[in-house]
Every structure is written in structure tokens, then in C-alpha cells.
C-alpha positions as CSV (number, residue, x, y, z in Angstrom):
1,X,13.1,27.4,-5.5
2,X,12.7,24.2,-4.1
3,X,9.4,23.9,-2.2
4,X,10.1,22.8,1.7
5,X,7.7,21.5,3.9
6,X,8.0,20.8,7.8
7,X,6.0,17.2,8.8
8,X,5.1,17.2,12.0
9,X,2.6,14.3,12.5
10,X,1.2,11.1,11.6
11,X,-2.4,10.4,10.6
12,X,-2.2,8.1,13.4
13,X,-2.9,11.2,15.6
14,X,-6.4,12.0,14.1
15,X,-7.9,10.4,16.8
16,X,-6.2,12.7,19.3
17,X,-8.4,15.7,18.1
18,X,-5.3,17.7,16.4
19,X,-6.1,19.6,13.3
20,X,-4.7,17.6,10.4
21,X,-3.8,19.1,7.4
22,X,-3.9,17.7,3.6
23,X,-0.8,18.9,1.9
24,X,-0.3,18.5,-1.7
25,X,3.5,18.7,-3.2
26,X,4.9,19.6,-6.1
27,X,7.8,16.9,-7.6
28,X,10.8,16.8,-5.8
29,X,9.4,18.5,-2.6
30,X,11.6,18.6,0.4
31,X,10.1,17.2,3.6
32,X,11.9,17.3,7.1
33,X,10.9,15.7,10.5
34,X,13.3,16.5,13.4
35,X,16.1,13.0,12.3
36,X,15.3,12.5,8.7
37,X,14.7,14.4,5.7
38,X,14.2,13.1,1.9
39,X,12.4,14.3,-1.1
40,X,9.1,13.4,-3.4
41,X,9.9,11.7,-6.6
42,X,9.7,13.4,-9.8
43,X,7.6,10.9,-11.9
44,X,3.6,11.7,-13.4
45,X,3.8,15.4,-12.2
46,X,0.2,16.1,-12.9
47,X,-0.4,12.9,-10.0
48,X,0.3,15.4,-7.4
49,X,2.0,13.3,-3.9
50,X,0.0,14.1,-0.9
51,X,1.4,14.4,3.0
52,X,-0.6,14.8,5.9
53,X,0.8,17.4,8.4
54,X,0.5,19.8,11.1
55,X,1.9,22.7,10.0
56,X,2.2,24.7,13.5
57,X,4.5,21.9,14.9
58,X,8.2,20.4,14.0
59,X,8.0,17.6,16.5
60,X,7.0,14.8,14.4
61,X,8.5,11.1,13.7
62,X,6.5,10.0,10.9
63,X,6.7,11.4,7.1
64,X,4.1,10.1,4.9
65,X,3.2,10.4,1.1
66,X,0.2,8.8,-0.8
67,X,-0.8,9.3,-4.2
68,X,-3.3,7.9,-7.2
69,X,-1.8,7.8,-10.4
70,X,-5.3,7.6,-12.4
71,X,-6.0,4.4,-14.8
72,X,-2.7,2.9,-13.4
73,X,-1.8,2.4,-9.6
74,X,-2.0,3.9,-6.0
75,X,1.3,4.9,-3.8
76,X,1.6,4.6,-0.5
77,X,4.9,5.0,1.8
78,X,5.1,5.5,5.4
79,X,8.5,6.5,7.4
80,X,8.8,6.2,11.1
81,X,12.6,7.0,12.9
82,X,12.0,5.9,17.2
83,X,13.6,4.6,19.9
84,X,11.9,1.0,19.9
85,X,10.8,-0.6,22.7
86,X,12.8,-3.1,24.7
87,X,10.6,-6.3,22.5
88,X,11.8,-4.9,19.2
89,X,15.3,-6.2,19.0
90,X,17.3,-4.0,16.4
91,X,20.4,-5.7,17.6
92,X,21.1,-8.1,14.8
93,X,21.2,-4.6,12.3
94,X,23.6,-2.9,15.1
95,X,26.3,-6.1,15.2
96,X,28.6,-6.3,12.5
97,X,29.0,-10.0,12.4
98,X,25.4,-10.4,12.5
99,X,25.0,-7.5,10.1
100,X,27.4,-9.4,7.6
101,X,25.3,-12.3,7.8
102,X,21.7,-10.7,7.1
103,X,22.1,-11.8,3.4
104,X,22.6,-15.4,3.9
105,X,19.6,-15.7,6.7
106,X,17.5,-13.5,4.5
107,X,17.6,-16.1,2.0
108,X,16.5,-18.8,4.5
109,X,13.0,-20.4,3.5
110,X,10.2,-19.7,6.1
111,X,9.1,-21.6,8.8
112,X,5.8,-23.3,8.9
113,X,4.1,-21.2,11.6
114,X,5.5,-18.2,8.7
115,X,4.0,-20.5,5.4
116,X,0.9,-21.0,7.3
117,X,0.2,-17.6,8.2
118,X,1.3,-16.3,4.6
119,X,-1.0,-18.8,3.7
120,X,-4.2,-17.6,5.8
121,X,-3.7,-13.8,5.0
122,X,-3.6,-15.2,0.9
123,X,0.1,-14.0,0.2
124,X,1.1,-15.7,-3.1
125,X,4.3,-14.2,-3.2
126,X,6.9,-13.7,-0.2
127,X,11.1,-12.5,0.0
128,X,13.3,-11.4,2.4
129,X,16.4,-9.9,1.4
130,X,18.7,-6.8,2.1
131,X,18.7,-3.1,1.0
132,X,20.9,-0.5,1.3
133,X,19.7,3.2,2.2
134,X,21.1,6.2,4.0
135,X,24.4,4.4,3.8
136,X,22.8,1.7,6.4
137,X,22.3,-2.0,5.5
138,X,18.9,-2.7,5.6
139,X,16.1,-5.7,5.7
140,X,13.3,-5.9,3.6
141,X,10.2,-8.1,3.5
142,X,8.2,-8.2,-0.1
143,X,5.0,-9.5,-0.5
144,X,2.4,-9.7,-3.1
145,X,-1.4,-10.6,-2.4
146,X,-3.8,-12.0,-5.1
147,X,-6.3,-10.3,-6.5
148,X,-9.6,-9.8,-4.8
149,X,-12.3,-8.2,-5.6
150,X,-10.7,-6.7,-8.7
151,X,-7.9,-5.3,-6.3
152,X,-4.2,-6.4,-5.9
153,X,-1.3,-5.3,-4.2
154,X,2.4,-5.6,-3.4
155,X,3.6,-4.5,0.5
156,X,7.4,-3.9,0.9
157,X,8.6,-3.9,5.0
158,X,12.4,-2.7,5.6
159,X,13.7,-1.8,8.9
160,X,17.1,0.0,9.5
161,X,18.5,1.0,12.4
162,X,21.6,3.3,13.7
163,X,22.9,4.9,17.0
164,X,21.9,8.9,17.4
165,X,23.7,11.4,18.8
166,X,23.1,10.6,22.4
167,X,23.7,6.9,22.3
168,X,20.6,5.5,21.8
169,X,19.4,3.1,19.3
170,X,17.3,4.1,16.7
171,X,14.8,2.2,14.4
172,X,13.8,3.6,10.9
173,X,10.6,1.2,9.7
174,X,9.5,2.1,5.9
175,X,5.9,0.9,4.7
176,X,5.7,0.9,1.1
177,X,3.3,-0.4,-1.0
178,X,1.2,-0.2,-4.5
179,X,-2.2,-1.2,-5.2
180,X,-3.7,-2.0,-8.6
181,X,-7.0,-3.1,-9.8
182,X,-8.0,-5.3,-13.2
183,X,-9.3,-5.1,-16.6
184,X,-13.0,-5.6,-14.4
185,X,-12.1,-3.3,-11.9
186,X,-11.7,0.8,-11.3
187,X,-10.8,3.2,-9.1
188,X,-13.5,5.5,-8.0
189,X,-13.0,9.0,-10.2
190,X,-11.1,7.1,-13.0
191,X,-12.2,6.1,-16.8
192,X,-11.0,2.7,-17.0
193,X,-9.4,0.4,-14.9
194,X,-5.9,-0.6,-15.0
195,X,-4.7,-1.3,-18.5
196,X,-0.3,-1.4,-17.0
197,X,1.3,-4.7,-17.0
198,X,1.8,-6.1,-13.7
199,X,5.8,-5.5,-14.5
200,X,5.4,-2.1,-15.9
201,X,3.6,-0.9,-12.3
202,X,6.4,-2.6,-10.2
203,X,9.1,-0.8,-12.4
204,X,7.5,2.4,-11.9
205,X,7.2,1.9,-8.1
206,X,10.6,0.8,-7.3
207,X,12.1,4.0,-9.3
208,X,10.1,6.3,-7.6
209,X,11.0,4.6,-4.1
210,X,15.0,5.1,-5.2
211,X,14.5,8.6,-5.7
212,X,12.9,8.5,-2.1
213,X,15.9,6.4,-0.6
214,X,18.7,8.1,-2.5
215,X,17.5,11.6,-1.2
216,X,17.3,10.5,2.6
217,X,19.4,12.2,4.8
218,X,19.7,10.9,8.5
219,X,20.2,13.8,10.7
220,X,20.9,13.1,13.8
221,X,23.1,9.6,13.2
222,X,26.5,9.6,15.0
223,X,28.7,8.8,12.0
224,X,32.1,8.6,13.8
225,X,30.6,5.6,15.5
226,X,28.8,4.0,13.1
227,X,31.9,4.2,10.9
228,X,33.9,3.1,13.4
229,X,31.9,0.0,14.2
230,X,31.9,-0.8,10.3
231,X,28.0,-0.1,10.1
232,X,27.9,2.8,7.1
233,X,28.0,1.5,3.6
234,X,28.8,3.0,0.3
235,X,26.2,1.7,-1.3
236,X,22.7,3.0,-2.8
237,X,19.5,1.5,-2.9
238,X,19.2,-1.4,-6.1
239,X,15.8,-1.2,-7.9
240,X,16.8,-5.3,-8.8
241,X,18.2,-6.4,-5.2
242,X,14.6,-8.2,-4.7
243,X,15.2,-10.1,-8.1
244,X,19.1,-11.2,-6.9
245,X,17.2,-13.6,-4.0
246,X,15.4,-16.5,-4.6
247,X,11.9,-16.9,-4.0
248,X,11.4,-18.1,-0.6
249,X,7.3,-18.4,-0.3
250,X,7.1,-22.4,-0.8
251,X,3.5,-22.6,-0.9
């Protein structure tokens, strides 16, 4: 039987003096916050996925999973669902003429204040571009950062957004990311550093975030509207829908 567990906090909250638990999960474990649900991928079961949890409570907006695939990579994904605040504008994901437009701006090259910060915080690799999951039409930010101190890694950014239930607008933000190290370079506990290809690592990652995105379920989205307002899509998330824009870093 499929193992289920209820997450009900974010690490975030540690400082608050809640007990936090560390939860490991078996592959294809079930975890549920109050508006979305989704499942662990499947891939290295002995690498067990770890949440972070407290288990006497069901009131949570944050699911979280991290886990260390030994000689090879780290995983880390974070999803929050929230009402944002009146400075995050979600607008341009809630309008469907905007919304039909998201892959052409995506595309865009950045501005200079954007390559100069890229620049400062020693991104060599940036895209924006569009991803569909839960049937909503998504943007994504990917970037890579150069290796330092024997450590690399690549950072994926999407925010989605819907109307719930009650009216309101809701904003799902998804924090992916994996970090790697070289040939000089090893995790603490682990034999050798990483011997994957660069490619290999990305492969992996992006399949194991699919079987993330093509299990979530959106609870509390009102449907009728969203349909109505041509916001759902019957579309799934594309491992390749980074590759189908161009490279937009220009440093």
C-alpha cells in the first residue's frame, strides 16, 4: 500500500521553536498539504527522499524533498501554494492574452540591470521559458552557476498561479535545484567525487522532477472558472521545453 504522509510545515519554521521532524520516504510516497498533493519519484531507491514535517499538524503550505544520491548529485525541491501579497503580481499568469504571450516575452534577452546582476552572482548560464504543470501554464527561470570550490549547481524557478475556491488568487512557487561537485571534489560520507557527465546529472534531474509535476494534484483550484477563462491546459510537463528556447544569458 502506498505509503502517505501529511506535511504540515516548512523548515522555515525551525526558528519558531516547533518540533521538526526528519521523515524518510519510500519511492513513490504520497505527500499532501491542505491545496496540493504529488508524489516522490521512483529513481535510485536505496537514495532514500527526505521531507521535513510536523506530523501532529495538517495546516501546512510548503512540501519539501531533499536527497543525496552518493558519488553523483544532490536534490533539492521546494513547493509553496499562498495568497501572495499585493507586490507579487501573478496577473500576467491569470490573463489569457497575457498568458498566450508568456512564450514570446520569455524568450526576450535580459536587460542590463538583469546581465549585470547574473554577472555579479557568477551565473554562466540563464533561460526563461514556459512549463506546463497541473494543467496550468507556467514560467520558469533556469540557471547554472560555475563551479567553485569543486561545487556546481543548476537552480530552476517556476511560478504558477490559479483562482481557489473562494476567489482568491493563488501562487504555486517551485525551487528546484541539483548540486554536483568535480573529479577534485567530494561530498562528505562519499568514496569518490562525481564521476556523471554534466548531461547525464541534468537528464536524471529533469525526469525525476516530471514524475513530481505529472503527479500534482491541485486541490482546491476552481476548474469551472479556470476553464472557463481558457486558463487549464492539456498539456504535461516537457523534460526538453528548456532546450526549445534559445539561450538568452548574453554575457
Amino acid at each position: 500500500m502506498r505509503k502517505i504522509i501529511f506535511l504540515v510545515m516548512s523548515v522555515f519554521l525551525i526558528g519558531c521553536g516547533s518540533k521538526i521532524h526528519r521523515l524518510e520516504m519510500e519511492p513513490h510516497a504520497h505527500l499532501s498539504i491542505p491545496s496540493i498533493s504529488l508524489n516522490a519519484p521512483s529513481s535510485f531507491s536505496q537514495s532514500k527522499w527526505i521531507t521535513y514535517g510536523d506530523s501532529l499538524s495538517d495546516s501546512g503550505n510548503v512540501i519539501q524533498l531533499f536527497r543525496h544520491i552518493p558519488n553523483m548529485m544532490s536534490e533539492d525541491v521546494r513547493v509553496t501554494v499562498r495568497i501572495p501579497p499585493e507586490n507579487q503580481n501573478i496577473n500576467f499568469l491569470l490573463d489569457k492574452k497575457k498568458s498566450d504571450d508568456l512564450e514570446r516575452t520569455r524568450a526576450l534577452p535580459p536587460s542590463e540591470w538583469e546581465k549585470k546582476n547574473l554577472a555579479e552572482r557568477g551565473v554562466s548560464y540563464n533561460k526563461h521559458y514556459v512549463d506546463y504543470i497541473g494543467n496550468l501554464k507556467c514560467t520558469t527561470n533556469a540557471e547554472s552557476s560555475n563551479i567553485a570550490m569543486g561545487i556546481g549547481n543548476k537552480k530552476y524557478y517556476t511560478v504558477c498561479a490559479y483562482y481557489d475556491m473562494t476567489g482568491a488568487k493563488k501562487r504555486i512557487d517551485i525551487f528546484y535545484r541539483y548540486t554536483y561537485t568535480n573529479r577534485s571534489t567530494k561530498y562528505n560520507g562519499d568514496r569518490t567525487s562525481s564521476n556523471v557527465s554534466p548531461q547525464t546529472m541534468q537528464e536524471q534531474f529533469k525526469q525525476d522532477i516530471k514524475e513530481i509535476f505529472d503527479s500534482l494534484v491541485i486541490h482546491d483550484m476552481d476548474r469551472e472558472r479556470m476553464k472557463k477563462e481558457g486558463l487549464l491546459y492539456d498539456k504535461k510537463y516537457e523534460i526538453n521545453a528548456e532546450e526549445k528556447v534559445q539561450n538568452n544569458i548574453g554575457l
